[in-house]
N, C-alpha and C positions, 0 to 999 in steps of 0.2 A: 927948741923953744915951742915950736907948733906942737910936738908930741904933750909937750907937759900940758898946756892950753887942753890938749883932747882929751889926758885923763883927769884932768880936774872939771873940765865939765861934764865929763863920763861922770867921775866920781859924784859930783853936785847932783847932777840927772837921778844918781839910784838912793841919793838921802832924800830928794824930795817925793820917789815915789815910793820909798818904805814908811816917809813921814807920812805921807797919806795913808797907806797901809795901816799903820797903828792907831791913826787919828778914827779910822773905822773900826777897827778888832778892840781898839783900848775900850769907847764907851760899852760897847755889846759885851765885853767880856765880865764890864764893871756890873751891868745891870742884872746879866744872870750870876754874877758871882752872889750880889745882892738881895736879888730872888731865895736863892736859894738859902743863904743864911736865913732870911727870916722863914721860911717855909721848914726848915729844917724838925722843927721839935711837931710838925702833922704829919711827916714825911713815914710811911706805915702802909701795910699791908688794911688797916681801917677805911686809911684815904678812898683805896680802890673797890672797898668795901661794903662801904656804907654809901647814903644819900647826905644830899646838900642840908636838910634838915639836921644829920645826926652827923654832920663838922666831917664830911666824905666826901665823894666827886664821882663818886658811879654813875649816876644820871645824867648830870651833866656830860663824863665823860662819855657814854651812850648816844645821850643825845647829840654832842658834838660828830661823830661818827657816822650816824645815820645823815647827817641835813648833806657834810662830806658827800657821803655816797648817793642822796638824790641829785646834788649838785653835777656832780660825774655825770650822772644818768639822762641829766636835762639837759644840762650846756654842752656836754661831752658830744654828742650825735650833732645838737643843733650848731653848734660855734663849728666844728669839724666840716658837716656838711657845706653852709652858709660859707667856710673858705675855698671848698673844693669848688664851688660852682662859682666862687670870685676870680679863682684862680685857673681854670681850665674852662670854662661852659660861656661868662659874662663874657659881652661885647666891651669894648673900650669904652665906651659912654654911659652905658648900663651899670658897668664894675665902679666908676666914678660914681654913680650916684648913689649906689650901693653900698657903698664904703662910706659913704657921709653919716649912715643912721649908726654904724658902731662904734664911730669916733667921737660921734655927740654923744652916746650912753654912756663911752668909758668916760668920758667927762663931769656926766653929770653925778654930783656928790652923795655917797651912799645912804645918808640920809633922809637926801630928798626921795630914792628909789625904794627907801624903806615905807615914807608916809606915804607916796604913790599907792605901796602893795597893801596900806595899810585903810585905805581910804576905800578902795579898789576891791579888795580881794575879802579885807576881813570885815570891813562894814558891809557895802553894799551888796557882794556875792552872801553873805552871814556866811563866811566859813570862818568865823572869829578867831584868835589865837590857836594854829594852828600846824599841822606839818608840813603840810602841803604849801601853806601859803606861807611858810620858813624858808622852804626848798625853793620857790618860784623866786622870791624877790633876790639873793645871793646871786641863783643861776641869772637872771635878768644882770645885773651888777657886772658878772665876770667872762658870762657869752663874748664881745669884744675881742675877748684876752687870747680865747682861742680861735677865734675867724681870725682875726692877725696871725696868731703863729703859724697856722695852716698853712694860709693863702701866700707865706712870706716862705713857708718850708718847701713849697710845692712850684713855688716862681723861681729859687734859689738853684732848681736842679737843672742841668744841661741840657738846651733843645734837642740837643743828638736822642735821648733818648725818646724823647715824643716826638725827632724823628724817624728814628728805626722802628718803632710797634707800628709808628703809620705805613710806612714800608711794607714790614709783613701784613697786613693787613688787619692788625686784632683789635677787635671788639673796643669801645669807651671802656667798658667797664674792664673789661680784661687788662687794658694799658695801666689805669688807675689801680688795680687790686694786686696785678703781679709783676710793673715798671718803676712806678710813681708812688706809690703810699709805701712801699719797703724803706728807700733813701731818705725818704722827709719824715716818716716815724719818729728817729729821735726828736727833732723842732717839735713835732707833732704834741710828741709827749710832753717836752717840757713845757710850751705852752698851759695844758693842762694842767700840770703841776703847782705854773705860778696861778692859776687860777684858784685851785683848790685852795693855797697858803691864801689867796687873798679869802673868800670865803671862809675857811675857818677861822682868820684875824677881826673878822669884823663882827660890832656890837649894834651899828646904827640900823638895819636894815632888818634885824632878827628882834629889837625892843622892838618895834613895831611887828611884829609878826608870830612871832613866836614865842612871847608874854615868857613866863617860866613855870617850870614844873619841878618838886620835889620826887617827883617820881620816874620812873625810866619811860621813855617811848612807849607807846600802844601801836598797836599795828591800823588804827582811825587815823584816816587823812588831814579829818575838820571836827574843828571844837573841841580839841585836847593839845593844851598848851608846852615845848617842849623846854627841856632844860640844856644849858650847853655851856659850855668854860668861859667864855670872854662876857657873861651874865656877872656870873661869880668877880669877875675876876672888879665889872665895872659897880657893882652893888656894895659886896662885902670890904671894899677899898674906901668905902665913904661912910661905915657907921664904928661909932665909937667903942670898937671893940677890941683888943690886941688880938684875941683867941679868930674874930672876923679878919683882923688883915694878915693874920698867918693864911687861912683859909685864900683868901684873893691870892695870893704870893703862891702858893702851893697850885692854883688853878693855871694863874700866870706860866708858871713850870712845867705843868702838865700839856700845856697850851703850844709850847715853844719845844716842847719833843715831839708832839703831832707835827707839827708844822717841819722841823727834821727828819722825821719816820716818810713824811711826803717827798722831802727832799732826795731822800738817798733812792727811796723804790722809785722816783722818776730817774737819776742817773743811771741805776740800775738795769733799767725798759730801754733807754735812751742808745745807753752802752750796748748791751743784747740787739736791739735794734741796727745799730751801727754795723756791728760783725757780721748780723746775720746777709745787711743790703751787702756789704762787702765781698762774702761770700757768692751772692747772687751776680756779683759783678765780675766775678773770676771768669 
């Protein structure tokens, strides 16, 4: 009697977490199935082709690409470093108050950090609609995301081995370059990763900043407006045009294989990364 009791609550236990399982894959699978029907008939070597003026996504997709890679460039060193020195360097009381200024930014609403950059950077600096001041408000936005995973990959690992380099004797920088950042790498990276998908998901922060542009990026920091997917995707989805919400639908599509392409080359680093600390640990 007790056995039957344990496989029927066995059994109940894995209907309700496959029912959760489908309850998430079902709407996401419905939404891009639905994407893609209607994007279907823009779906062309043009798309990739042309600009946002001539019913394309080159600039936009240009655009989206580059703000990505300032994003990397600003938040990647700063969110990295800010967790290494939360995580090994900050006193207990110092690391507490430290941690309070990035729990309050990942809170505050992207929005408000877009009119922030937008008040801030492109009125008052006059570097109006710009790249620069695209790339700052995003990286401000997702910095957070990576001093967390950091400071959380780096606290995660075994005091053995930051106590054996202190034993031998080697160097902070030594410990950290060839102990400590090899095992925490993959956290490291993925952190990154969810920063970058949050970053190229977002529209509130880049309306304020980043105005739009029919044309591909210029290599000018300030005063040339840039174009990017989730513009598209949030403009051409509200004017009265079928031929406009194929265009959004197709952007939307373009939007959600970046954000996948992000996905796998962070598994990818994360995996390589794994083996390689592995390796170092034989």
């Amino acid at each position: 009697m007790r056995s039957i009791r344990r496989s029927a609550a066995d059994l109940g236990f894995w209907a309700l977490c496959s029912l959760g399982l489908m309850m998430i894959v079902g709407p996401a699978v419905w939404i891009v199935v639905g994407l893609l029907r209607s994007a279907l008939p823009l779906i062309s070597f043009r798309l990739l082709a042309q600009d946002t003026a001539h019913l394309g996504l080159q600039n936009a997709i240009v655009g989206t690409l580059v703000l990505g890679l300032g994003v990397l460039v600003i938040a990647g060193p700063v969110g990295v470093g800010a967790g290494i020195y939360l995580s090994e360097f900050a006193g207990r009381r110092l690391a507490s108050v430290a941690r309070f200024f990035p729990e309050i930014l990942a809170g505050v609403p992207s929005i408000v950090v877009g009119y922030a950059a937008y008040v801030l950077l492109v009125v008052r600096f006059h570097w109006g609609y710009s790249l620069l001041a695209a790339i700052l408000a995003p990286s401000a936005l997702v910095t957070p995301y990576v001093v967390k995973s950091t400071e959380v990959a780096l606290r995660q690992l075994p005091t053995s081995l930051r106590d054996g380099a202190r034993a031998l004797g080697l160097p902070t920088v030594t410990t950290l370059r060839r102990v400590l950042l090899p095992p925490a790498l993959p956290g490291i990276v993925n952190g990154m990763v969810v920063a970058l998908a949050i970053s190229t998901g977002e529209t509130a922060p880049l309306l304020y900043t980043a105005g739009f542009s029919d044309a591909n990026p210029t290599p000018s920091l300030l005063h040339h407006p840039v174009g990017y997917l989730t513009y598209v995707v949030y403009t051409d989805i509200q004017l009265p045009s079928a031929r406009m919400h194929q265009l959004a639908n197709a952007a939307a599509d373009v939007t959600l294989l970046v954000l996948l392409a992000l996905i796998l080359v962070g598994r990818l680093l994360g995996y390589h990364s794994a083996r390689r600390a592995a390796r170092m640990s034989l």
